[in-house]
C-alpha positions in Angstrom: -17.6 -10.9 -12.8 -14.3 -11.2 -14.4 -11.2 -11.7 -12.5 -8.2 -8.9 -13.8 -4.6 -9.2 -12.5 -3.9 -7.4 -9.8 -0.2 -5.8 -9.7 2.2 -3.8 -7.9 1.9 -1.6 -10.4 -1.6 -1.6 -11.3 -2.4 -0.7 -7.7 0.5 1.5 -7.3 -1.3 3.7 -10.4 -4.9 3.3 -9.0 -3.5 5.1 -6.2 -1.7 7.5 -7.5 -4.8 8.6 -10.1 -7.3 8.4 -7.2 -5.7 9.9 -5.0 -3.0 12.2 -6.0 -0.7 10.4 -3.7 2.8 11.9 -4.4 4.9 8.7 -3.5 3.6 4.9 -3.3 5.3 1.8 -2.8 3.5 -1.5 -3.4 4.7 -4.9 -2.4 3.5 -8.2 -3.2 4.3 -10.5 -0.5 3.0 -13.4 -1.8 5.5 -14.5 -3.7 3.9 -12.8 -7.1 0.4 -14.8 -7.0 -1.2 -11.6 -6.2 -3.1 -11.8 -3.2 -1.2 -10.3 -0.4 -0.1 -6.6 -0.4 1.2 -4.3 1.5 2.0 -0.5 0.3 3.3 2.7 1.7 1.1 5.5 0.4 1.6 9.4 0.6 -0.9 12.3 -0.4 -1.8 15.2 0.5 -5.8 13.8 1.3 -4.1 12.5 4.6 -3.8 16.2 6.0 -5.8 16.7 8.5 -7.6 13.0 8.7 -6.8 10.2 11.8 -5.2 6.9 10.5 -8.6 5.7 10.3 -9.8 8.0 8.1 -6.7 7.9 6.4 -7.5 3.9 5.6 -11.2 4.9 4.6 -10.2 6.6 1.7 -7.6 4.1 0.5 -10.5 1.6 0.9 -12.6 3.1 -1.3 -10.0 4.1 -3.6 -9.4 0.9 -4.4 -12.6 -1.3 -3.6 -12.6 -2.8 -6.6 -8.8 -4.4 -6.1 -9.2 -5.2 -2.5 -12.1 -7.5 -3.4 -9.7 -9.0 -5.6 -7.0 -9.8 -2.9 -6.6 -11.6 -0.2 -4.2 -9.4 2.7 -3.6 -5.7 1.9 -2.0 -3.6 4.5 -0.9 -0.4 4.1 1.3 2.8 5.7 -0.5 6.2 5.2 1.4 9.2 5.2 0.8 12.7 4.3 4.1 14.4 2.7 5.3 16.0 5.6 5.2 13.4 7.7 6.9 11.1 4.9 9.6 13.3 4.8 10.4 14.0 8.4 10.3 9.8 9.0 12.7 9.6 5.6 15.0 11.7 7.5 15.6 10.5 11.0 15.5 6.9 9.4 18.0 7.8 6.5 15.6 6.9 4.0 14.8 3.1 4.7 11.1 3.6 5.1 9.2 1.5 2.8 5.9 -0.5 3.1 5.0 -2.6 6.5 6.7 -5.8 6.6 5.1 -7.2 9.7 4.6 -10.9 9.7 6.7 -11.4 6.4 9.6 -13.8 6.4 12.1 -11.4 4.1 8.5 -9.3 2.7 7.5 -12.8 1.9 3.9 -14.6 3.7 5.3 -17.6 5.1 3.8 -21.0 3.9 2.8 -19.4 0.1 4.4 -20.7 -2.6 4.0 -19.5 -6.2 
């Protein structure tokens, strides 16, 4: 099996072609090796589906990738509920920081 490069990029597309997510942030907390991810994802395939669900389909979107990878996390949002949290936070939303020392794993070094 050959190994590709994972990005925040490349997985910010894959998501956004697989499934029509209207808004995706992608960061690469660890420190630009690419193994550890974390992403905030909107689409309109979350109507409707529990956060479980909701992590199903990203899983499958992106099998391939997450067998690449190390640590993904992610924040799954339909539109309506990205907007309404972008407004009573004044827009700083973003991808899940938890455990990060500034969006950074702590002990990885590049």
């Amino acid at each position: 099996m050959t190994s590709t490069s994972i990005t925040e990029d490349s997985i910010k597309s894959a998501l956004t072609e697989r499934l029509g997510a209207t808004h995706v942030e992608v960061q690469d907390m660890s420190g630009g090796c690419g193994q550890s991810f974390t992403s905030l994802i909107v689409s309109p395939e979350f109507a409707g589906k529990n956060s479980l669900k909701r992590h199903r389909l990203v899983n499958a979107a992106l099998k391939t990738e997450i067998s690449q990878i190390h640590a993904w996390s992610a924040k799954c949002q339909t539109p309506e509920e990205w907007e309404k949290e972008r407004a009573s936070t004044g827009g700083n939303d973003g991808p899940p920081l938890d455990g990060t020392a500034d969006g950074k794993v702590e002990g990885v070094s590049q």
